[in-house]
PAROKOL-559519 format. One record per residue (C-alpha): residue in one letter; x, y, z. Coordinates in steps of 0.25 Angstrom, whole numbers, plus 5000, padded with zeros to 4 digits. Each point is the difference from the previous one (the first is absolute). Last residue first. Example, Ala and Ser with C-alpha at 12.3 -4.5 7.8 and 13.67 -1.06 7.14 Angstrom:
# PAROKOL-559519
s505549965029 a499449865002 
This chain:
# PAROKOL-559519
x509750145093 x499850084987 x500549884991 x498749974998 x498850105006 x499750114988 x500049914988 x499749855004 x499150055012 x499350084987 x499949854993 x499249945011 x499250105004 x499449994985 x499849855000 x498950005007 x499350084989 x500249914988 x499250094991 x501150084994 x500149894989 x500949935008 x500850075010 x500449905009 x500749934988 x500349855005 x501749985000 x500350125009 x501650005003 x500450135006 x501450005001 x500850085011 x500850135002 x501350035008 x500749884996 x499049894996 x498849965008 x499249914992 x498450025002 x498949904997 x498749994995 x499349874994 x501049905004 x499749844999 x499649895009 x498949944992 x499950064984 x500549894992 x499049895006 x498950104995 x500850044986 x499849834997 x498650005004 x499750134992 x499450125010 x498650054997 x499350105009 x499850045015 x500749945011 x501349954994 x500549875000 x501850005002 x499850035015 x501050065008 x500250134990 x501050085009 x500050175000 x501150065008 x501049924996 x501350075004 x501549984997 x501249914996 x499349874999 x498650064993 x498949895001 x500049944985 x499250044988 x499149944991 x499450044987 x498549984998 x499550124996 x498750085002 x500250025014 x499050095009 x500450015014 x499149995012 x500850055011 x500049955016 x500750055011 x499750135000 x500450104988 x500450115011 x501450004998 x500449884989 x501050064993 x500650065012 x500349875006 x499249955013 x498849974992 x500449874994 x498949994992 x499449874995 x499549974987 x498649954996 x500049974987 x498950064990 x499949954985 x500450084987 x500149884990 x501049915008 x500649914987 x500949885001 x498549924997 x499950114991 x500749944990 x499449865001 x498650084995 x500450064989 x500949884995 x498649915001 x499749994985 x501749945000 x499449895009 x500749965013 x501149905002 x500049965018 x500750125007 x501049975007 x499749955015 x500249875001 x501450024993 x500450095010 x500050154999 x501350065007 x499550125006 x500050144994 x501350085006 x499450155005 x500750104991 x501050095009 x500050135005 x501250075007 x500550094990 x501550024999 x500249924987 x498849974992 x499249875004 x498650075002 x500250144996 x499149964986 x498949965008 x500150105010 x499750094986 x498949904996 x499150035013 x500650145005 x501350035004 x500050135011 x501550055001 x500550065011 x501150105000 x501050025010 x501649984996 x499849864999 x498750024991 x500850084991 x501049924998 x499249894997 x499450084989 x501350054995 x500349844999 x498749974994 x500150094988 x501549934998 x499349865000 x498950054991 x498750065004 x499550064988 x499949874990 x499649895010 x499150095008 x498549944994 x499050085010 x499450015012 x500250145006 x501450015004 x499950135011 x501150065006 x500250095013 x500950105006 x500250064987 x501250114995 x501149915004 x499349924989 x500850094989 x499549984987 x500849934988 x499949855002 x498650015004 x499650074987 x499449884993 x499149995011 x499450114998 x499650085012 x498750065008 x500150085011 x499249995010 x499250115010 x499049955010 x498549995000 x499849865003 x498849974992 x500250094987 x501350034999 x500849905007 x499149874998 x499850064986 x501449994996 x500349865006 x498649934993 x500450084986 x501449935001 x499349885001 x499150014990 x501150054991 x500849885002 x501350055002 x501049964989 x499750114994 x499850135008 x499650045015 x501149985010 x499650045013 x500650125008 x499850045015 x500650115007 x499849965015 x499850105012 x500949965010 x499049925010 x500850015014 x500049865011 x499449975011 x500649885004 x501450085001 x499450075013 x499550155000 x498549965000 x500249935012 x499949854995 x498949895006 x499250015013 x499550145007 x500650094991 x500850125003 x499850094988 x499250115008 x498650074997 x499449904992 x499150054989 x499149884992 x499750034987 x498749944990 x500149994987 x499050074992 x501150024988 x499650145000 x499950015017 x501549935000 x500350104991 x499550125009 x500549925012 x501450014996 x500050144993 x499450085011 x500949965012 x501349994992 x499550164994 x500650065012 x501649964995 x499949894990 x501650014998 x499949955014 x499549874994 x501149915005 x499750025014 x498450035000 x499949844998 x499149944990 x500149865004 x499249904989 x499649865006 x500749904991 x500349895012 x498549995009 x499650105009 x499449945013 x499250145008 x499950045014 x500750134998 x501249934994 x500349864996 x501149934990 x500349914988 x501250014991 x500350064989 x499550135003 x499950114990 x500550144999 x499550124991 x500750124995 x498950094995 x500350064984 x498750014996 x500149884992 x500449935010 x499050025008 x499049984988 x500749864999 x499949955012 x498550034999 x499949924989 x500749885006 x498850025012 x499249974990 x500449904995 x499949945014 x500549965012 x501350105004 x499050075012 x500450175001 x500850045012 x500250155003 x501350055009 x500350095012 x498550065000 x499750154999 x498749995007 x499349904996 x500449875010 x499449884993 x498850004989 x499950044986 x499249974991 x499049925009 x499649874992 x498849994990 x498849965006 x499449884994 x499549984986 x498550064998 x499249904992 x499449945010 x499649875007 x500649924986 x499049874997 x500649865004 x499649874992 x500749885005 x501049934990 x501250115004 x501350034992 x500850065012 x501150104999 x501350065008 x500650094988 x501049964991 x499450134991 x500349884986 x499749905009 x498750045006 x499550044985 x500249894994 x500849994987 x500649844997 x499949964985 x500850124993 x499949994985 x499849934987 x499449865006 x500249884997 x499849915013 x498649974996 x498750025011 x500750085008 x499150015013 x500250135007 x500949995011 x499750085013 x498950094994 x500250155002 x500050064986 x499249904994 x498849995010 x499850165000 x500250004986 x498749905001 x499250075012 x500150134991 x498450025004 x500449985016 x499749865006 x501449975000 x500150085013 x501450085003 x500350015014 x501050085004 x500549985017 x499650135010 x499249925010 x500549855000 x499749874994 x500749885004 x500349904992 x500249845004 x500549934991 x500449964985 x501650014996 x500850074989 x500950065011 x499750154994 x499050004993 x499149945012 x498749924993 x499050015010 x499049985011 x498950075008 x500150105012 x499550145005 x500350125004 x499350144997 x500550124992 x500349934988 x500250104985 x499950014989 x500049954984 x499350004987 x500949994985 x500250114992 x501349974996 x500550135004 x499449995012 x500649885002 x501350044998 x499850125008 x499749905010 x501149925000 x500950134999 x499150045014 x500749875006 x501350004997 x499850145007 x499649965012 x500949885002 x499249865003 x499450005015 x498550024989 x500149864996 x499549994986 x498749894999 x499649974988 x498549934999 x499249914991 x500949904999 x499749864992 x500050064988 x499050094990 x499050095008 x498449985000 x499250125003 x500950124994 x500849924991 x498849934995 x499250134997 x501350064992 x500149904991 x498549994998 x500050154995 x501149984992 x499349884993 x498850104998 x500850094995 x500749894991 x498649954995 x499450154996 x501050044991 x500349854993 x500050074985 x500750115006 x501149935006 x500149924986 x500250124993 x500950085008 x501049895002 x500050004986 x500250124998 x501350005008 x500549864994 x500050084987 x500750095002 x501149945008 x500149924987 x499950094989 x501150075009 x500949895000 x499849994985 x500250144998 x501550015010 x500449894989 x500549855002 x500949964988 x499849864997 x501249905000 x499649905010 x500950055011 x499450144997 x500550124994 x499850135006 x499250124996 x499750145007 x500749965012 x499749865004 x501149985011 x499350085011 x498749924999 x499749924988 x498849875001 x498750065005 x499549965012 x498750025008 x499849995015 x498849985005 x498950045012 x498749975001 x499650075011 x499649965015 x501150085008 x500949895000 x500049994984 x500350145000 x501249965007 x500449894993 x500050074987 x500950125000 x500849925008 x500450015014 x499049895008 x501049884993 x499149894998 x499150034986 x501249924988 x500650044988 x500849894995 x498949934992 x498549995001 x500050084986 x500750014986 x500050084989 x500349994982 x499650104993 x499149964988 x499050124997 x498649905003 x500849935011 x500350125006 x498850075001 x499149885005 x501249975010 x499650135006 x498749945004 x500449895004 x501050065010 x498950085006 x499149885004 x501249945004 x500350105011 x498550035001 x500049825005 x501150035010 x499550125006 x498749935002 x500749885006 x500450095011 x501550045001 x500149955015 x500949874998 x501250104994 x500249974985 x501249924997 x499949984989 x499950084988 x499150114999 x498849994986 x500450104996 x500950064989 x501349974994 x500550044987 x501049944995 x501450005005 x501350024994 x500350145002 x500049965014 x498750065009 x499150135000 x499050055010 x498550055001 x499249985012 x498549995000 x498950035009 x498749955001 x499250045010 x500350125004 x500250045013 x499750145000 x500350095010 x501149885004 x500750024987 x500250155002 x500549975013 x501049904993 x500650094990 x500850115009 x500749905010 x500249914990 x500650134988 x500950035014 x500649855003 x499849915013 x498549974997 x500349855006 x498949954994 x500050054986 x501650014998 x500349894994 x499750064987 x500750135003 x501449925000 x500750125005 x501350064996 x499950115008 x499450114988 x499149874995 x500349874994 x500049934986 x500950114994 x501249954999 x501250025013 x500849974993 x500350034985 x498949954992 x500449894989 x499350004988 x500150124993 x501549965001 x499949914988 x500249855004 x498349954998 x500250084986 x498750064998 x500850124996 x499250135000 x500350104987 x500350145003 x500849955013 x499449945014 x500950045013 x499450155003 x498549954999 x500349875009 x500750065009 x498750115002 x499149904997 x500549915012 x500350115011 x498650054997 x499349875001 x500849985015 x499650155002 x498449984996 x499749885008 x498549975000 x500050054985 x498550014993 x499149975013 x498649994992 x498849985009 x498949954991 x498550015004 x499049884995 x498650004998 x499850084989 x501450014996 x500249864992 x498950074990 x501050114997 x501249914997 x499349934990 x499350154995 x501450064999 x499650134995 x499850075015 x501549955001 x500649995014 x500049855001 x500750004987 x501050125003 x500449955013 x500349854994 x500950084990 x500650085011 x500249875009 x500749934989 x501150105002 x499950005016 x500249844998 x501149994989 x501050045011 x500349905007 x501350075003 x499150075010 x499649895010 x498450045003 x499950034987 x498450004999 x498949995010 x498649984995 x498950015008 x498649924998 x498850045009 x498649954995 x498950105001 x499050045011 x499050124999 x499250045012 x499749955012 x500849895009 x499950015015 x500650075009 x501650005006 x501149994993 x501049865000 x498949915000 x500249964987 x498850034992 x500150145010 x501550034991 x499349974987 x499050095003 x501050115004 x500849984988 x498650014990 x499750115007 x501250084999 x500149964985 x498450074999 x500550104991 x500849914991 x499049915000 x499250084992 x501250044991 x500249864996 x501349945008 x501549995000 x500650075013 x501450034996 x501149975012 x501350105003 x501350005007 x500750134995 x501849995000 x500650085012 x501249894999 x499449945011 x498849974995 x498850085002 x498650005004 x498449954997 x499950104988 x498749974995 x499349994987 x498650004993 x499649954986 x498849964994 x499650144995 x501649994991 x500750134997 x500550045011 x500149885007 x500549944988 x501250115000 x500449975014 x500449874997 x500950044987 x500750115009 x500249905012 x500649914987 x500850124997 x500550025014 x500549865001 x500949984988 x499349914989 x500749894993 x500250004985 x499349964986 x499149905008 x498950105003 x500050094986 x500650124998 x499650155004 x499749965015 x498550074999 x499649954986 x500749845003 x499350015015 x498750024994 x499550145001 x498550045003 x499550134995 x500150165002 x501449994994 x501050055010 x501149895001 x499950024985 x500550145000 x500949985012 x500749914990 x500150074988 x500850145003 x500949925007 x500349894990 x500050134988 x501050055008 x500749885002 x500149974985 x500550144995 x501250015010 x500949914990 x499650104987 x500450145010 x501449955004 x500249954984 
C-alpha cells in the first residue's frame, strides 16, 4: 500500500520538469498542470510561468525592477516583435526626447507604449492569473491577431505589483478550500482572516501609494515608469461579488487638467471593449463610481503624467474564491472573471495599436503645452528656505522621486502670492536660498496637482481624499505664485556646520527637537544605549535661543559611555546629518540649567501597539511602519484580545490604532488599563479609538454637543435620487483644517504654532476640562478640500490633539491620524513628541 499512494507524486515529479523543459512555447494550463480558473497561483510559480516565455517566446524580454518586502521578485515583461526587441532602448529613449524629458531629437523606431499593471491589491487575485493567459497571447509567434498589434506597439506587462499581499491570500485561501469548492457566500472560503490580502507586508494600500511613494514595491516601480512613460497604462482591480464589470470611461470627478484627449481615448477604449462584451453578453458599466482626482491611483497619476490612465474592475475580489453565489443567484467563477480581465487586456492592445501614431502624437503635444503654456493661475511655488533643513531636503527627495523640476534662488526679489499658511494674498518676498519649483517644466501638470491650493472639485462624490498639497502635508512656509520665476541653481544651499561649540571634550551636546528627523536621531541614541535629556522649557547659551524639545546629551548620565561618549554622539549625529552644537558648561545664559526640573530625563520607552482584529488593518499597518521603517525604533506588536492576560508593567507606552474597541476593551479591560496609566503608562488613542474613550469613566474626552437646529434651519424634503449626495453634506472627504499648536506642551514641541491636519471624519469633540488641548480646530471650513455644510458648523471650536494627565501617566487623545498612509509628513514629529516626550516631563 506505502509504495501504491507514493506512485502518483512520482510520476508528478518526473512529469512536470519535463514539460517545463519542452523546446516550445507553453500555455499557462501546459506549464501549471491544470487549467487557469482550476486554482490560484502561488507567486513563485507564476515568476516561474513568466520566466518560461522569455525563454521560449522571441517576443519576449523581462526585467527584475526589485523586491517586496517579503524577498518576493518585482518584474515587468517587455511584449514586442523581435526587431523591436533590439531597438527597445531606442524606442524608450525616443519616447523620452518626444516629451522633452531626454535630450536630442527623435530618430529611429517609435512605437506606442501601453503597460499593464495587474493585482496591485492581492486579494484581487484574478489579475496575475488573467495576466499569464494575456502574457501567453501577446507572446505567441502563432498568434497572428496579437502579432499584427505588435508592429507598432511595445507592451510592458507588470504580472503582480504586490506579490506579498497576493501571496497571503492564495496561500489562506489554498489551506481553507476543501476537495469540492463551496460557492456558498457563508462558507469560510469567504471570509479572510484579518488583515486579508488586499495590502502589502505593512498593511499598505499600494494603490494610493503613486504619489506619495511611501511603500517599497512604489519606491522600486516608479523609476521604472519614469524611463518609460508610457502611454497608456492600465490598472487591474476587483470589486464586490455583485458587481459587473466596470471599465472606462472615469466617473466624475475628473480633475480640470485631464485633457479632452485623454477623455475621448478613454471612451474610445471603452467602446471597444464593450464590442467584446456585448457580443459574449456580460453585463458592464462605465462613468460611475470610479472617478480621476485623487493623485494616488494607479490611474490618476499616470493620467497626470500625460497617459491615458484607467482603472478596470472585475466584480469578486477576496470574497469570490474559486466560485461564489451571487445576489441574483448566479454562480460567479475565477474563469469568468479571468475571461474578462483577459479580454479587457487585449483590447486595450488592440485599439492602442490601431491609434499607434495619434496617441504619440497627442503625448507629444501634452508634454509641449506643459513646457510652454502651464495649466492654473500660478506658474511658480515658492518654499521658504528659513523652513527646517531637513523638512526641507524630504521635500525634495519627494520631488525627486516624483520627477518633477526644482532649485534654487540666490538673488532677492519681490512679487505676490498665495500664503499656505494664513490663506491670504500679498506681498512675497523672495530670498537667496528659498525652492522654487517652475510649472514651466515637462510634468507642469503633476507639478500643478500636487501643490495647488484647492483643486477645483467638479462633483462632491468622490472615492477618496480631496485635500493633498504638498505644502500642507510638509507644513512648510509656502507660496503659490501667478508670476513666473525660473530656479538660480540647482545646488541647494550649504548644509550647516556638523558640529560647532567648544570641541574639545565638551560638557554637554545639543541637538535641535524640529523635525522628523531629529526624532530619528533621538531614536539611534537611544538605541545605542545613550541617555539623553530634553528641555521643556526655553533657554540661551553661547549666543544661541534654544526652543522647548532640544535634546541635552550630557557626559553625566553617560559615564557607562566611558572614551566612546565623544565618538558615538557626533558619529550619529553625522549618520543622521544633524548638526551638534558642544557647549563647554551647563550654565546657560537664559532659561533652565541643564540640572534643573525643566530639563527633564528620557527613560527609554518600550512601546506596544495593538495590531489584530478589531484594528483596522491599515491603521495598524500605519503605526508599524512609522516605527520600523520611518522612525527606526523597536515595537512590539500585541493582540488585542490578549490585553486581559499580558502584563502592561512591561510597556511604558500603548498604542490603539483606530479600530472598533467595543468587543476587547471591556469595562474590566479598561479598568487594568486605567490602572496602568495611573501608575505611568501613556496611552496614544488614535481617530476611532479616542472615539470610543470619549464618555467612558476615567477618560477626560467628551463628544462636542451639536447645536440645537431651528426650524429655519432643517433641512427642507429632498429627493430619495439625492440620498448620496444629502449624506455627505454630514461628510468631510479627506480635507485640510488648519489647527493650532499649543507648543508649550510636550506634544506639540517644535511643531510651530500652526499644523495643517488632515480630517476625514466629521465627529466633534469638546476642548478637554480636566487636561490639555494642544491642538484647537477654530474654524470649522477647511483650507483645502471638501467639508459637508452641516459637518462644517460641527467642527468649530473642537479638539484635534489633547493630552489627560492621569496618575503618573497621561491620555493621548489624537482624533485626525497624523500618520496617514505614511505620507502625511508633518504629522510625524507630532506623534514621536507623543511617544518619547509625554509624560516624561
Amino acid at each position: 500500500m506505502p509504495h501504491r499512494r507514493l506512485l502518483p507524486f512520482l510520476i508528478l515529479v518526473l512529469l512536470v520538469p519535463t514539460a517545463a523543459g519542452q523546446d516550445r512555447l507553453l500555455s499557462p494550463a501546459e506549464f501549471l498542470g491544470y487549467e487557469l480558473g482550476d486554482r490560484f497561483t502561488p507567486h513563485h510559480r507564476v515568476v516561474a510561468y513568466v520566466e518560461h516565455v522569455a525563454a521560449h517566446s522571441p517576443n519576449v524580454r523581462l526585467e527584475r525592477y526589485g523586491e517586496t518586502n517579503e524577498g518576493r521578485p518585482l518584474l515587468v515583461a517587455y511584449i514586442a516583435t523581435p526587431e523591436h526587441l533590439a531597438q527597445l532602448e531606442a524606442i524608450r529613449l525616443n519616447n523620452l526626447r518626444r516629451a522633452g524629458l531626454a535630450e536630442g531629437a527623435v530618430s529611429g523606431p517609435t512605437a506606442a507604449l501601453v503597460w499593464l499593471s495587474y493585482n496591485v491589491h492581492g486579494n484581487e487575485s484574478v489579475s496575475t492569473e488573467a495576466a499569464m493567459q494575456t502574457l501567453y497571447d501577446l507572446a505567441n509567434p502563432a498568434n497572428a491577431r496579437t502579432q499584427a498589434w505588435l508592429q507598432n506597439t511595445v507592451v510592458i506587462l507588470d504580472p503582480c505589483i504586490n506579490p506579498d499581499g497576493r501571496d497571503r491570500y492564495v496561500h489562506w485561501y489554498n489551506e481553507t478550500v476543501g476537495r469540492f469548492p463551496n460557492p456558498n457566500p457563508d462558507a469560510r472560503e469567504h471570509h479572510e482572516p484579518w488583515p486579508g490580502g488586499r495590502t502589502n507586508h505593512y498593511y499598505f494600500d499600494l494603490n494610493r501609494d503613486w504619489a506619495w511613494m511611501t511603500q517599497r514595491e512604489t519606491q522600486q516601480r516608479l523609476p521604472l515608469y519614469q524611463r518609460w512613460m508610457p502611454h497608456v497604462h492600465v490598472d487591474f482591480h476587483e470589486q464586490g461579488v455583485d458587481e459587473p464589470y466596470y471599465f472606462a470611461p472615469a466617473a466624475r470627478p475628473y480633475h480640470e487638467d485631464i485633457t479632452p484627449w485623454q477623455r475621448a481615448f478613454q471612451t474610445t477604449i471603452g467602446q471597444n471593449h464593450a464590442r467584446y462584451f456585448d457580443a459574449n453578453g456580460w453585463l458592464y458599466f462605465t462613468r460611475q463610481r470610479f472617478d480621476l482626482f485623487y493623485p494616488g491611483y494607479g490611474d490618476t497619476w499616470p493620467t497626470y503624467q500625460g497617459a491615458i490612465g484607467m482603472t478596470y474592475e472585475q466584480g469578486g475580489s477576496g470574497r469570490a474564491g474559486l466560485g461564489i453565489i451571487t445576489a441574483e443567484g448566479d454562480t460567479l467563477t475565477l474563469r469568468e472573471r479571468i475571461e474578462h480581465h483577459h479580454t479587457t487586456g487585449l483590447s486595450t492592445v488592440e485599439i492602442t495599436a490601431q491609434n499607434a501614431e495619434r496617441v504619440q502624437q497627442e503625448f507629444a503635444a501634452y508634454y509641449e503645452q506643459a513646457r510652454t503654456n502651464p495649466p492654473g493661475a500660478y506658474k511658480t511655488y515658492l518654499v521658504k528656505g528659513t523652513n527646517d533643513p531637513d523638512v526641507l531636503a524630504a521635500l525634495a527627495a519627494h520631488l525627486d522621486g516624483q520627477g518633477i523640476a526644482y532649485g534654487y534662488a540666490t538673488r532677492a526679489r519681490q512679487t505676490r502670492g498665495f500664503a499656505y499658511r494664513t490663506g491670504a494674498t500679498g506681498a512675497v518676498s523672495v530670498e537667496p536660498g528659498d525652492l522654487v519649483v517652475s510649472t514651466f517644466q515637462p510634468r507642469a501638470v503633476l507639478t500643478k496637482v500636487l501643490f495647488e491650493p484647492r483643486a477645483m472639485l467638479e462633483d462632491s462624490l468622490s472615492y477618496d481624499i480631496t485635500a493633498w498639497a504638498l505644502p500642507y502635508v510638509y507644513n512648510v512656509d509656502a507660496y503659490a505664485l501667478t508670476d513666473r520665476i525660473d530656479p538660480d541653481t540647482d545646488a541647494p544651499p550649504a548644509a550647516p556646520a556638523a558640529l560647532s561649540g567648544a570641541i574639545e571634550k565638551p560638557y554637554a551636546y545639543i541637538a535641535r527637537w524640529q523635525s522628523f528627523a531629529d526624532a530619528q536621531f533621538l531614536a539611534a541614541l537611544l538605541n545605542a544605549g545613550v541617555n539623553p535629556r530634553f528641555a521643556t522649557r526655553p533657554f540661551e547659551i553661547d549666543g544661541q535661543a534654544y526652543a522647548p524639545g532640544t535634546l541635552i546629551l550630557t557626559r553625566t548620565l553617560n559615564e557607562h559611555l566611558g572614551a566612546t561618549f565623544d565618538e558615538v554622539i557626533p558619529a550619529l549625529a553625522a549618520e543622521h546629518r544633524q548638526p551638534l552644537h558642544a557647549v563647554a558648561t551647563g550654565f546657560v545664559t537664559t532659561g533652565p540649567d541643564f540640572g534643573s526640573d525643566d530639563v527633564a530625563f528620557l527613560d527609554r520607552p518600550h512601546v506596544a501597539v495593538l495590531a489584530e482584529d478589531p484594528v483596522r488593518s491599515y491603521a495598524a499597518g500605519e503605526v508599524w511602519h512609522f516605527f520600523d521603517q520611518q522612525l527606526g525604533y523597536p515595537v512590539t506588536l500585541l493582540h488585542p484580545d490578549d490585553l486581559g492576560r499580558i502584563d502592561l508593567g512591561d510597556y511604558d507606552v500603548l498604542v490603539l490604532p483606530s479600530g472598533s474597541y467595543g468587543r476587547v476593551l471591556t469595562d474590566e479591560v479598561l479598568a487594568d488599563v486605567r490602572d496602568w496609566v495611573r501608575a505611568g503608562g501613556r496611552l496614544i488613542a488614535l481617530e476611532d479609538a479616542a472615539g470610543f474613550l470619549a464618555g467612558k469613566s476615567g477618560f477626560a474626552l467628551q463628544r462636542k454637543e451639536a447645536a440645537d437646529e431651528n426650524d429655519e434651519d432643517a433641512p427642507a424634503p429632498a429627493p430619495y435620487a439625492d440620498r448620496e449626495r444629502r449624506a455627505i453634506s454630514d461628510a468631510v472627504t479627506g480635507a485640510v483644517y488648519r489647527v493650532q499648536i499649543d507648543g508649550t506642551h510636550p506634544l506639540g514641541f517644535g511643531v510651530g504654532d500652526t499644523y495643517f491636519s488632515l480630517k476625514r471624519g466629521s465627529e466633534a469633540f469638546a476642548f478637554l476640562k480636566d487636561g490639555w488641548t494642544v491642538g484647537a480646530l477654530r474654524e470649522g471650513a477647511p483650507v483645502s478640500g471638501f467639508a459637508g455644510h452641516r459637518a462644517q458648523q460641527k467642527l468649530a471650536d473642537t479638539l484635534v490633539f489633547g493630552v489627560q494627565d492621569l496618575g503618573r501617566g497621561a491620555v493621548i487623545y489624537m482624533v485626525d491620524d497624523p500618520l496617514f498612509r505614511a505620507f502625511w509628513y508633518g504629522g510625524r514629529l507630532l506623534f514621536a513628541n507623543a511617544v518619547f516626550f509625554v509624560g516624561q516631563d
